[in-house]
N, C-alpha and C positions, 0 to 999 in steps of 0.2 A: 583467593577467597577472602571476604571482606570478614572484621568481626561483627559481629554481627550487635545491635541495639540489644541491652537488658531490657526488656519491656516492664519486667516487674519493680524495677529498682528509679526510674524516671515518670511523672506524668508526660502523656501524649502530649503534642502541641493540639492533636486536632483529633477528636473522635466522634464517629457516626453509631450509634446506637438502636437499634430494630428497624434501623431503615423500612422504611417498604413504599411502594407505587402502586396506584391502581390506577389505569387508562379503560377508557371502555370496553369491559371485555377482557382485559388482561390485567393479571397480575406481573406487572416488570420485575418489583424486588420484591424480598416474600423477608422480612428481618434480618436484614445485612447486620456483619457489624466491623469496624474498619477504625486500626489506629493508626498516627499516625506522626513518629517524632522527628525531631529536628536532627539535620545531621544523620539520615536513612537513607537511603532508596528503596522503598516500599512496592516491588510488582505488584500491579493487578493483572491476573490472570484469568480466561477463560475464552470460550469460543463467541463469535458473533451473535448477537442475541442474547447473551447469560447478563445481561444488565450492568456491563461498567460502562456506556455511555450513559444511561442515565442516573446511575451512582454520581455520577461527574457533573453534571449537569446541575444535581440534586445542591453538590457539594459546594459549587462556584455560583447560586442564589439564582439558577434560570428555572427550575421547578421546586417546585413547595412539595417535601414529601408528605407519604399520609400521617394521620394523629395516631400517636402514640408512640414514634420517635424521637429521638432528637440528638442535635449535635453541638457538640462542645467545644470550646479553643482555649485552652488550657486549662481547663478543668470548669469553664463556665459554659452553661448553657443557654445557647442565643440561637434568632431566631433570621436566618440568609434575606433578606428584603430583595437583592438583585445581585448581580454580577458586579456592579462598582460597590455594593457593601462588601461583598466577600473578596476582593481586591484590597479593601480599604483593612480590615479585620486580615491580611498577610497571606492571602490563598490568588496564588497566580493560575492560572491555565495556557496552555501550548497547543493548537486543536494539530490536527492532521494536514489541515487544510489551512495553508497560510494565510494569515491576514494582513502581512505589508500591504503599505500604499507604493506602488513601484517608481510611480513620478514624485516621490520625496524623498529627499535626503535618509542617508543612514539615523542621522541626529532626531532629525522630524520625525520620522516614525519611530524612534522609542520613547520620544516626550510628546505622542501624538495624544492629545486632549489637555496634554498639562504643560504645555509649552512655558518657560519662566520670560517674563515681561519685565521692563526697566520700566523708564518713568514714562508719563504720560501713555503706560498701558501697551508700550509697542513691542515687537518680539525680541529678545534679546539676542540673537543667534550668535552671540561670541558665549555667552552665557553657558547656551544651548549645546553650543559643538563643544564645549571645558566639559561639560558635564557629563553629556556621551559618551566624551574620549577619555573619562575616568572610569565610568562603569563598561566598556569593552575592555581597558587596562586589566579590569579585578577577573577577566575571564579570560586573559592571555591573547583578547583577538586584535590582532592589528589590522583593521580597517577605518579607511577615511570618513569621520563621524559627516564627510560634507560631500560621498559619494553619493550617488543617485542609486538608489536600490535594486533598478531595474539592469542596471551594471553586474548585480553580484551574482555568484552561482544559487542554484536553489541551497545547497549548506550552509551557505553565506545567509543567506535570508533566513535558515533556521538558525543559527546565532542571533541574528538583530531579535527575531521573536524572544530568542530565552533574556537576551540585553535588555529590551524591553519589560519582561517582569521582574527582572533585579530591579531595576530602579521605580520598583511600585512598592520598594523593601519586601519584597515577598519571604513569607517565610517557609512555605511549602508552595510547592511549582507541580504542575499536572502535566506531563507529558503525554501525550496519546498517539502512539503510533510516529515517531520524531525522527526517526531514521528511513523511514517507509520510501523517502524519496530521494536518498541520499548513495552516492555512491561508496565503495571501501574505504576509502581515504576518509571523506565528507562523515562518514560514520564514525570512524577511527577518534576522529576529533572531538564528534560528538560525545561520545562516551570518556573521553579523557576529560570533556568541561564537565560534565556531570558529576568525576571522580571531586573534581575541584569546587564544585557548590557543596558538594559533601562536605568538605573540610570545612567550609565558610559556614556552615552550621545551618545549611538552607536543608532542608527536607524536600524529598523529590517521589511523587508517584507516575509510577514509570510502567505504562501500558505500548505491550509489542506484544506482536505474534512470534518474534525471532526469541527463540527459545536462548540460542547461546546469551542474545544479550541479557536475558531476562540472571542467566547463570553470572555471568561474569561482574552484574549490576549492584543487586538484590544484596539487601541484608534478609528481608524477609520477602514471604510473596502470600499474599490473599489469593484464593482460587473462588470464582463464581459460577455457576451451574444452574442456569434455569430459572436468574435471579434470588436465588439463595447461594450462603456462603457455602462453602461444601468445605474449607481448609485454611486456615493462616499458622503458615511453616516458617523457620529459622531458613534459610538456604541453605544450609548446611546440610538439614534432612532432608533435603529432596536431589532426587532424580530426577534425569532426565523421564524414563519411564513412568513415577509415580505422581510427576506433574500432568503427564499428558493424561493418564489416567483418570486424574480427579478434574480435571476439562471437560474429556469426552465422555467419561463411562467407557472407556474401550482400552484395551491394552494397544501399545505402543505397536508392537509386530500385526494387529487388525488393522491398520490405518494405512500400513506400505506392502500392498502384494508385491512376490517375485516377480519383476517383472517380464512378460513373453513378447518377444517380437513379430510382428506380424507382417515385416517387410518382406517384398515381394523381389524378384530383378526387373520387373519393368518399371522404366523411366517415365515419370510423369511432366519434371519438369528439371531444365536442365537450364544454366546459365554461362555464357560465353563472354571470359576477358571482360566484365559489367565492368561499368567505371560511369564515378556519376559526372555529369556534364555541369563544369564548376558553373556555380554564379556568385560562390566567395570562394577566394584563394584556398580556406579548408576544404574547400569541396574535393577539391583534383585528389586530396589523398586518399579516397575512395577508390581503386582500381585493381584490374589484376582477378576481378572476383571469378571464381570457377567452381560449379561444382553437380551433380546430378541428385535429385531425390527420386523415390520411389515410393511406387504405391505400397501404402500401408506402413512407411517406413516415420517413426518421429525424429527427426533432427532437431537437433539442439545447437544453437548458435549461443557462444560463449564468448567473454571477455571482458572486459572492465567497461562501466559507465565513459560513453564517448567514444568510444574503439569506432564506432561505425555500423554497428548490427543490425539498429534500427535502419538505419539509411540503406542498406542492401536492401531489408525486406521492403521497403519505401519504393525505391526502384523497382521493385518484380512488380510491386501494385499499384503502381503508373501516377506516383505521388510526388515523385521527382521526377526527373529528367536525367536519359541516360544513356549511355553508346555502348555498345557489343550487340549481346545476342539473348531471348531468352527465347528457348525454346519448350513448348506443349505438345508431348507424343511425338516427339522428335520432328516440330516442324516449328520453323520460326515466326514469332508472332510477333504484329507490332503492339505496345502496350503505352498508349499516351497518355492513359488518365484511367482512374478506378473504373470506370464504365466500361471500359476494353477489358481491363483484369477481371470485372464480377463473369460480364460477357463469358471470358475464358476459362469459367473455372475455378478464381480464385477468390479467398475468405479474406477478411484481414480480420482478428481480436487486436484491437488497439492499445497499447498499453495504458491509456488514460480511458475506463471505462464510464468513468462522470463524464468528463467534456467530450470525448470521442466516440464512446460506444452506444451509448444509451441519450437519449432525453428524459431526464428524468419524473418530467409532470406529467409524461403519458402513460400509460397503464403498459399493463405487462403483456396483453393481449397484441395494443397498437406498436411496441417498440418491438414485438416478436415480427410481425408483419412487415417492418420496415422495409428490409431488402429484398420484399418477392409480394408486393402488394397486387402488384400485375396480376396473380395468379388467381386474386378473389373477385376482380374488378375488370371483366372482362369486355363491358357496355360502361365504363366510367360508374357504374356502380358499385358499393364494396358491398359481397354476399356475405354476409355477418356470419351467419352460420356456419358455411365454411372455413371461413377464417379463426370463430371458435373452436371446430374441431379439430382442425389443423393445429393450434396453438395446445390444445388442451394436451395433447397427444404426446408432442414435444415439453410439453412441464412435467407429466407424466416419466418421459421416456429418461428424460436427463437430470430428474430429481428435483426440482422447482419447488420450495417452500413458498408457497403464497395463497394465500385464503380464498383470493379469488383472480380470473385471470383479469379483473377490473382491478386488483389493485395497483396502484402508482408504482415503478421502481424504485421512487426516492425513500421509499417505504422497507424494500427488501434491504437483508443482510447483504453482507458484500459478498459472500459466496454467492448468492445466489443471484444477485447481481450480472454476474458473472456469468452464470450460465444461462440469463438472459441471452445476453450478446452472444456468448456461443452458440446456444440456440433458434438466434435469426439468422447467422450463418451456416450449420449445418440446414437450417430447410431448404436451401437453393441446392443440396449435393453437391457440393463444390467437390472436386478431384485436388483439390490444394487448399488446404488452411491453417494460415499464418495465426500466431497466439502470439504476442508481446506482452511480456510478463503477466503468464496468467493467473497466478496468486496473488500479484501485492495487496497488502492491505485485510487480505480473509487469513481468517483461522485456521489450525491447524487440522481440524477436523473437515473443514469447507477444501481444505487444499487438497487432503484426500480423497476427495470427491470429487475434485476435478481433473487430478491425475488418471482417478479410475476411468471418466468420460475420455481423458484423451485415448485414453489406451482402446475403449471401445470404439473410438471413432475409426481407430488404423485398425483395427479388428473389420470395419467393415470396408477395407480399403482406401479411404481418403488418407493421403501424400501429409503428413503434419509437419512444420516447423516452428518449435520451442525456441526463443529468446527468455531469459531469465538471467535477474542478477544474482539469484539465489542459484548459488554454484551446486548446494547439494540437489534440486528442483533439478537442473540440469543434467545431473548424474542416475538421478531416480528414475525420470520418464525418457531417458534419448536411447536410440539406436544408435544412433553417430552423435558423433559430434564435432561439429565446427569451432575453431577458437579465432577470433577476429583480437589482429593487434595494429594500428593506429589506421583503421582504414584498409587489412589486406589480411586474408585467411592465414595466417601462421603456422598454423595445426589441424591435423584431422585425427581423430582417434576413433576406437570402435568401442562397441560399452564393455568390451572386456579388457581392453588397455585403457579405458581412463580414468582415473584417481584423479581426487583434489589435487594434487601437487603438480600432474602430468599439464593437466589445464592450466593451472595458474602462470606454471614457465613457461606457456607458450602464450600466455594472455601480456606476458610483462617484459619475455626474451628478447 
């Protein structure tokens, strides 16, 4: 437990004062109000929607909030002109979504616009790499200020980003979601640099849906609800419980039914000795894979980032290349490409729902349609109609927050998002579907909401397999469970033998 910031006895470096937004038709914040001192880690909390992207947005000079706000940096009142004022004025941001350039140097990209030049105006890059390899020093990272970016792991790349706002002297840093892509390890790290800006007197606001981080982080935490404040606690006084509370409106035991099984003993779909067919030397350590699902049954495939989990599910849905057997109602199928897998029965939820699941400029109507367009468009013509009542049915069915089935994805929540993509996949009835990681990124309350959907899906029979690096996710929604360690099933457990601990020695053994 951290101690935590006197609030009463320091001025804030940085305070927001009645905040509020109005977009056409909504009210985003309704009188936020938000401190924020040097040498903290301040949580923002709340569910998707409750207005801390545009708190943040507001914060770092890309929106002008409405009149009768205002925001201060050490006790003075000014007014954000853009995102290089409020850079310049000691407010860094960290988005979700990385912004390296991958074909430039480590160095490059964190003196990217403010490169230092020698004489006659040319880039100094002995300069450049001295200067890098002092500010990765002050964060304990040893990487080659003169590696190519597109070299590093995505952790690696979230370092260079936070390297990068040191050296804009930042004096408060916006985290959003920073771990979201990051394996245990890649997390672990993270969180111990964070400990370390702390000490270096940087102040840090620090947005995740991972509740432990938020605990382990946190001097204080702000809670947000519906674009008004609803809480700003000590971390000391809060609960696990009383945080989820002031997010959702809902008690903590509402959010996670007991789970019931709804596995059946018929085999839907079974894999024989899978090994994927190398085309890099890491490939071959994929092999050995065995095992049967069943109708109605959710498996959970577990293990550490890299183990191979994804590349199994990869194989079953003809995205790799690969030798054994898979067999559907106990007859062997060949499976060369997604068209044979959708062909057969099977779903895939992507783990990357922006780049892989969804387009995002199309509406929720067109991107539900996606993988069963055939069925409205039977003369090369699409019957709109039916394809309205079809879609409407399914937003309906699986809880779709969206005003209308015209509006754009890039528009929705990430839950719901979410159950987009789930939702173009169950209209096909698939008898198999695959979910990779199907919470990252949503709230805690959207996550409940999708757990509840899985569980209805095996409710009406369809075969599920769960991938998730969220071990407890893992634990909540499986029947079984799978543990993949470097490439080969290590473990099987049933959801009354597996504990956090049983999984992790068979993820690490």
């Amino acid at each position: 437990m951290q101690e935590h910031v006197n609030a009463a006895a320091r001025v804030p470096f940085l305070e927001m004062r009645d905040i509020s937004k109005t977009f056409p038709g909504v009210k985003a914040l309704d009188h936020v109000n938000l401190q924020v001192f040097r040498g903290e880690v301040l949580a923002l909390a709340g569910e998707n929607g409750a207005g801390k992207s545009t708190l943040m947005k507001i914060l770092t000079g890309v929106l002008a909030h409405d009149a009768g706000g205002s925001i201060l940096i050490e006790g003075q009142a000014l007014e954000l002109r853009s995102n290089n004022h409020a850079r310049e004025l000691g407010i860094g941001i960290i988005y979700q979504e990385l912004s390296v350039v991958e074909n430039l140097s480590v160095a490059e990209n964190i003196f990217l616009a403010k490169e230092p030049v020698g004489r006659f105006g040319l880039l100094d890059t002995r300069r450049m790499n001295d200067e890098a390899r002092a500010v990765l020093e002050t964060l304990d990272m040893k990487i080659d200020p003169a590696a190519r970016v597109s070299d590093l792991s995505v952790g690696q790349k979230q370092m260079i980003e936070i390297a990068k706002a040191i050296s804009y002297q930042s004096k408060v840093i916006i985290m959003d979601e920073p771990s979201a892509s990051l394996s245990h390890h890649e997390t672990r790290t993270l969180l111990e640099m964070i400990k370390r800006l702390r000490k270096q007197n940087i102040g840090i606001v620090y947005i995740s849906h991972r509740l432990e981080e938020v605990f382990e982080l946190a001097d204080r935490v702000v809670v947000l609800r519906d674009g008004s404040t609803v809480g700003t606690h000590d971390i000391s006084e809060m609960t696990r419980e009383l945080l989820v509370r002031e997010m959702v409106d809902r008690e903590l035991s509402e959010l996670y039914a007991t789970p019931v099984s709804h596995a059946t003993s018929e085999v839907v779909l079974e894999v024989r000795d899978l090994a994927m067919r190398p085309v890099l030397a890491a490939d071959a350590r994929i092999r050995d894979i065995n095992f049967k699902l069943h109708r109605g049954e959710i498996l959970g495939i577990a293990g550490l980032v890299g183990s191979g989990r994804t590349e199994i599910v990869e194989m079953i849905f003809g995205m790799r290349p690969y030798t054994g057997q898979i067999l559907i109602d106990g007859k062997p199928v060949a499976i060369r490409d997604p068209h044979d897998a959708i062909a057969r029965g099977i779903g895939f939820v992507t783990e990357d729902r922006k780049a892989q699941g969804l387009v995002l400029g199309m509406s929720v109507r067109e991107n539900f349609s996606l993988t069963h367009l055939e069925q409205y468009s039977p003369f090369q013509f699409i019957r709109r109609g039916a394809e309205d009542e079809r879609c409407r049915e399914y937003v309906n069915t699986l809880g779709v927050k969206t005003p209308t089935l015209e509006q754009k994805v890039v528009n929705l929540s990430g839950g719901n998002q979410q159950k987009v993509v789930i939702a173009k996949w169950v209209a096909r009835h698939p008898q198999v579907l695959i979910v990779d990681e199907p919470t990252r990124g949503i709230d805690i309350g959207a996550k409940s909401e999708v757990h509840a959907l899985l569980a209805r899906l095996a409710a009406q029979g369809i075969a599920i397999v769960v991938i998730s690096s969220d071990l407890l996710e893992v634990l909540a929604v499986s029947d079984r469970i799978l543990v993949v360690r470097e490439g080969r099933i290590n473990g099987e457990l049933s959801r009354e033998e597996a504990t956090q601990e049983r999984v992790m020695a068979a993820a690490t053994a």
